[in-house]
N, C-alpha and C positions, 0 to 999 in steps of 0.2 A: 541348325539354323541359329544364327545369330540372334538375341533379343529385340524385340521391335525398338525403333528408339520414337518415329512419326507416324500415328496409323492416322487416313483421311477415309471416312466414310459413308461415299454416297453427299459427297458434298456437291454444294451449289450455290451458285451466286449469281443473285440479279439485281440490276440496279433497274428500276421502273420494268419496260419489255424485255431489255436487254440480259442477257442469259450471259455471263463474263464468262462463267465454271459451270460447267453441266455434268454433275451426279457421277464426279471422277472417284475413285476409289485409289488408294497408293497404302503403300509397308514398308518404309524405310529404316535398314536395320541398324540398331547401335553403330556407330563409328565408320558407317557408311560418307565415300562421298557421293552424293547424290545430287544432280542435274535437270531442269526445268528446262527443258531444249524447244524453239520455236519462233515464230518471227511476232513482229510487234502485235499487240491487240489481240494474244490467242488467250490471254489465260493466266500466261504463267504470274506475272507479277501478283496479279490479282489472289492467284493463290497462296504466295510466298506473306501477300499480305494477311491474311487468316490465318495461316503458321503464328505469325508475330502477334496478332493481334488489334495489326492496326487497322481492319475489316473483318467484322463476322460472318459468319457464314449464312443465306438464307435456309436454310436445310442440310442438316448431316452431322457426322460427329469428326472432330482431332481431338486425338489424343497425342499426350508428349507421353512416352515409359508408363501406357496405360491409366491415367489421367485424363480427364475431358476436362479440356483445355479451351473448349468452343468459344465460349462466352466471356470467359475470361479477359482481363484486361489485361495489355503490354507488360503492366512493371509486375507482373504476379506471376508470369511464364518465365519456365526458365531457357529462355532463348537469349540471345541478344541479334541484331541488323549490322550487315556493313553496308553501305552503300555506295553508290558510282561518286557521290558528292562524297569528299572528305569531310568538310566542314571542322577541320582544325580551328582552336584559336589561336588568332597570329600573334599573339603578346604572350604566349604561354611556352616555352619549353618542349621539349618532348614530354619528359617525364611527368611536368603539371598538366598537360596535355590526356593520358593515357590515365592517371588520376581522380581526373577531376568530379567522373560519375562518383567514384566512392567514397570522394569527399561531401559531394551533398547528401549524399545515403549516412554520414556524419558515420563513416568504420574510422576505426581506432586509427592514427598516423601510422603506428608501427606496422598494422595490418595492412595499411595502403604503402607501404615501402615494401616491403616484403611483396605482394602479389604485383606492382607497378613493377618490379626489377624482373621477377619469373616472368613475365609479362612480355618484357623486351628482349628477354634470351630467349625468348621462344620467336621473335621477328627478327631475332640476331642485331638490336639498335641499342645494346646497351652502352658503347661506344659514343651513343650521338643523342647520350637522355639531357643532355644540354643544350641541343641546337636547338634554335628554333625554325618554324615551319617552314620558312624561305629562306634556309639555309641548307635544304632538303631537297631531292630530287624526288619528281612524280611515284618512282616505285617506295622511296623511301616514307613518304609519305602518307602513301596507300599501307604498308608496314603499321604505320603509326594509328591507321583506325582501325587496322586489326586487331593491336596491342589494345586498343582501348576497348574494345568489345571482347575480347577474349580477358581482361583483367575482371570482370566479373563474374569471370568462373561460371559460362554458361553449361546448359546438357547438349543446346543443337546449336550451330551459327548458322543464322542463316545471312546469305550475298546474292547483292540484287545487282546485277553486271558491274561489279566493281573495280573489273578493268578497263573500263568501256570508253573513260578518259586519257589510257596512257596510247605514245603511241605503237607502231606494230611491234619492233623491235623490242621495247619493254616490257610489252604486253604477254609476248612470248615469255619472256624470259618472267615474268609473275607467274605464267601458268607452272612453269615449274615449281619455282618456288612453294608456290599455295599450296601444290600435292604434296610436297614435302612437309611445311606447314601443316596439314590438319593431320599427315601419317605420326608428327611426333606428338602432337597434340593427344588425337585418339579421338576427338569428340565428332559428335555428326555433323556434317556440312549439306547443306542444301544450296545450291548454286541457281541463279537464274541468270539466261544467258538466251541470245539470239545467236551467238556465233559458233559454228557447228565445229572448230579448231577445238575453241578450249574446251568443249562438252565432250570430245572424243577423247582429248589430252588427258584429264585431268578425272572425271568419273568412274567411278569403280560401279554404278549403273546409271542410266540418266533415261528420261520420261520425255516422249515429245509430244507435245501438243499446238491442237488445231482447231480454231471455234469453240472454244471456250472446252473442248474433248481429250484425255490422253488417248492419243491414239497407238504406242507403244510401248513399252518397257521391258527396258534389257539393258546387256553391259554394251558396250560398246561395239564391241567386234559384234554382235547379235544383230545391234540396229543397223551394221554400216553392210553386212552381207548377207544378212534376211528380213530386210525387210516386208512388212505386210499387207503393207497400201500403196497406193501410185504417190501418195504426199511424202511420206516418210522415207520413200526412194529417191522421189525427184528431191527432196530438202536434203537429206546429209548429201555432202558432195555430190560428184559429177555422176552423172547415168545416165544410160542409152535406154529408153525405150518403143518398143518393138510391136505392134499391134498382132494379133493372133485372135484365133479360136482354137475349140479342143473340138477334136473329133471323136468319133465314135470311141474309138480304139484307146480314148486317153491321148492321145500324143498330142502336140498343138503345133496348128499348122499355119505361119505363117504369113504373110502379103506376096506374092512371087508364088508364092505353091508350098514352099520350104517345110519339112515335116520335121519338128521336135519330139522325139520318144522322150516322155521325162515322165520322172515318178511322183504326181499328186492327186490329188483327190478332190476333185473341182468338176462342175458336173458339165456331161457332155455338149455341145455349143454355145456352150458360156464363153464369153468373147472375155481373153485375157491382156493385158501387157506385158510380156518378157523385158526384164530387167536385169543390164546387163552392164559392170562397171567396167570403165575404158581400161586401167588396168588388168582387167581378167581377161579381152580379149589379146589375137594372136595373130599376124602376119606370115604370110607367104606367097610368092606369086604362082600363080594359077598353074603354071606348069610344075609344080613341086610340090605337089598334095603328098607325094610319099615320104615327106616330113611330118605328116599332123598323124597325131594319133593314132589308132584305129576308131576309138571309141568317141571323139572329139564331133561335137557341134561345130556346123560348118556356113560360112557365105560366100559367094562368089561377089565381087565388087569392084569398083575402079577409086584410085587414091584423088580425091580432089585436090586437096594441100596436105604439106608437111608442114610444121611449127617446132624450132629448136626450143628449150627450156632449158637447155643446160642439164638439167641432171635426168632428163627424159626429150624424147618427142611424140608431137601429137600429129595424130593422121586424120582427115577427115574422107571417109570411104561411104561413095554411097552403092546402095545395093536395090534390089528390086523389094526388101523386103523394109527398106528404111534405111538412111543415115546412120552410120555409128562414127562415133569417136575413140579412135585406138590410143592407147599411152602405152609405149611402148619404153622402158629403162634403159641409159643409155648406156655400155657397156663395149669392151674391147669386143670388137668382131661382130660388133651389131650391123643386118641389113640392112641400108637403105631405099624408100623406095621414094621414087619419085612419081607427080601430079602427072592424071594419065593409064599409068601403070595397071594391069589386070591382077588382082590379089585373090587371094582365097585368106577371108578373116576366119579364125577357128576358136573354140574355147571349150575348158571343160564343161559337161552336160548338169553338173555338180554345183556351178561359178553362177546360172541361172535363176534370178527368183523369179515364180510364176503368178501374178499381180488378176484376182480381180477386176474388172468392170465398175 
């Protein structure tokens, strides 16, 4: 196990009634990238603000590399903030720009030339330490308050959607970038983000939260094909879900009658939801069952529409046990099925997570 680099524990925060963070617990390790994943008003900021400093905690402990750091003030942690705002100054250069902290911190000039230069090879703008701000494109930009918070030579960064202003096409192409960024770096990043692209893209694990709760943690592939709550299913991407109960016998038995054999441990007539992403399901029409596995989970259904996407299509099949949505890859020799049509949708029994009430 990696060294811890952020322990949070038992933290909490309330402003008057309101409960922002409730008694989350987190371990994020040395030179992790690490991700605050969730929609507006759950938490996450609130937390990333107790990282920095710029909100204490009502109750709990942070520590930075085993340090309690709780109470402490901003400029005594050694983190530093990027945010969605750049806040350049427009009369300054890049390189006076990315500077400028360590000039009021009065470090020696040779020391602020020296860490300002490492600085900009590490955003690759050592090329453009003369331009000024608007002479600079959106990503290049963004570059530029990273240099400026990374010239401090912090232990964690933390970014509070600091893509959030560029637009898609850019946006993409930063998430690459940044993973790159922090892999040569080395140092911890803590990401806050609503948009569940760059949290899958870019984190090596990421935390989602909801009502002020973490209600998951894991790497990515974890959270996106086992998830553990109907929120955490229905928020990363697309899902099908399927109302059930479990029978005696364990298996759960769907709307229509439909009997799922699957292996959990969920107690008998607990009413669950099967969750099922469009990708993992599998088309055939009704007369050609002796294409599907032997071992394969199965429904019987009719195609309502088709949707081309170009590097996929989407089906929309409903069945007696529920609606799904198929995404099926578009490839030489792929079947087409047309609105109407009798299907048998299939999938592995393995591709299911079994959800809770």
């Amino acid at each position: 196990m990696a060294e811890s680099s952020v322990q949070l524990t038992g933290v909490t925060k309330r402003f008057g009634d309101l409960v922002a963070v409730d008694n989350i617990d987190l371990d994020i390790s040395d030179g992790e990238f690490f991700s605050l994943l969730g929609p507006s008003g759950c938490g996450k900021t609130t937390t990333l603000r107790m990282i920095a400093g710029f909100e204490y905690p009502t109750s709990g402990s942070i520590k930075i590399h085993g340090r309690e750091v709780g109470l402490e003030p901003p400029d005594v942690r050694p983190v530093n903030t990027v945010f969605q705002s750049y806040a350049l100054f427009p009369h300054m250069d890049v390189r006076e720009n990315v500077g400028f902290g360590l000039l009021m911190k009065r470090v020696e000039s040779s020391e602020i030339a020296r860490r300002v230069e490492r600085a900009l090879d590490m955003v690759q703008l050592g090329k453009r330490a003369e331009a000024l701000p608007e002479q600079l494109s959106g990503g290049q930009q963004q570059r530029v308050a990273l240099a400026r918070a990374l010239v401090n030579e912090p232990e964690v960064l933390l970014l509070d959607e600091p893509l959030g202003a560029l637009d898609l096409k850019l946006r993409q192409a930063m998430q690459i970038e940044l993973k790159e960024l922090q892999e040569r770096v080395g140092i911890t990043f803590i990401y806050v983000t609503h948009d569940q692209e760059e949290a899958l893209t870019m984190s090596d694990r990421l935390g989602v939260m909801h009502d002020g709760s973490l209600l998951q943690i894991g790497t990515p592939e974890d959270i996106y094909e086992h998830p553990r709550s109907r929120f955490v299913a229905d928020f990363i991407g697309e899902i099908n879900l399927l109302d059930g109960r479990v029978g005696s016998d364990g298996s759960v038995v769907l709307n229509g009658g439909y009997v799922m054999p699957l292996d959990h441990s969920i107690t008998a007539g607990s009413s669950v939801n099967v969750a099922l992403r469009p990708e993992q399901l599998h088309l055939v029409l009704v007369d050609d069952v002796d294409l599907i596995p032997p071992n394969a989970s199965r429904l019987d259904g009719t195609v309502g529409r088709r949707v081309y996407f170009g590097e996929s299509y989407y089906y929309e099949v409903s069945s007696d046990a529920g609606a799904l949505d198929v995404r099926q890859e578009n490839r030489p020799g792929l079947t087409l099925f047309d609105p109407g049509q009798r299907v048998t949708v299939h999938w592995d029994p393995s591709a299911a997570a079994i959800l809770e009430e």
